[in-house]
N, C-alpha and C positions, 0 to 999 in steps of 0.2 A: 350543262349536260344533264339528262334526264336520264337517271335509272330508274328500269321499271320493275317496281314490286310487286311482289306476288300477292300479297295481300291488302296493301296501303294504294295501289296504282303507282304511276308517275312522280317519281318524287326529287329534289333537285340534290345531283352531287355533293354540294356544301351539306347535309346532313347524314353526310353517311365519311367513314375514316379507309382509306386505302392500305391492303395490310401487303400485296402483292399475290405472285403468282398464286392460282388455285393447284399446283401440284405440292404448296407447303401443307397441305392437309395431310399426304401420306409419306410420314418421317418413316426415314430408316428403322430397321429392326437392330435395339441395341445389344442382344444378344447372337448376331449373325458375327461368321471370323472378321469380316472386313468393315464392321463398324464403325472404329476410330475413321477413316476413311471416306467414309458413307456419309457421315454427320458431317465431316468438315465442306468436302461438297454442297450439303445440303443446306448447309449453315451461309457460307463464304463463296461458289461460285450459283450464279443467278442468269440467265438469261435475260437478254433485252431485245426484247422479240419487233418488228415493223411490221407491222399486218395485225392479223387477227389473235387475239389472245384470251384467256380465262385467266381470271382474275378471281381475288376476293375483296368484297368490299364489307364494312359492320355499320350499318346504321345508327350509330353514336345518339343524333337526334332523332330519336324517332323509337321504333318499339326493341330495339339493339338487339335485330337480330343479324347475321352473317348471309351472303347472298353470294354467289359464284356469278359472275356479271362475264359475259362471252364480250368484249368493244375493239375494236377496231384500233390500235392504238396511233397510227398515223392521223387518220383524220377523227376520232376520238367518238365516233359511230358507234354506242351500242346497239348490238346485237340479240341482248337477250339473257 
């Protein structure tokens, strides 16, 4: 599989680390009333989505930066 970078071009899966959904960027607010709540959620339940998804992936090999990667996760099609 080829994700394509934004600055490096086309570059193969194997150098980059899979962290999971791109909605983990916007954590709960720890000071809202239903916090403890919000975290556990956020923490412990995850979706496993069939179709199209946003993702984060970190280029481990390569210049290590973080990329929100749109793929396809049935047929493993990125998207972008």
């Amino acid at each position: 599989m080829l994700i394509p970078h934004p600055l490096l071009g086309p570059r193969d899966a194997q150098e980059f680390t899979y962290l999971g959904d791109a909605r983990l960027i916007d954590r709960p607010d720890p000071s809202a009333p239903d916090a403890e709540a919000a975290f556990c959620d956020y923490v412990f339940l995850r979706d496993n989505p069939a179709g199209v998804h946003r993702e984060l992936w970190f280029h481990e090999q390569g210049d290590r930066s973080w990329l929100v990667v749109t793929r396809d996760t049935v047929t493993h099609e990125v998207l972008g």
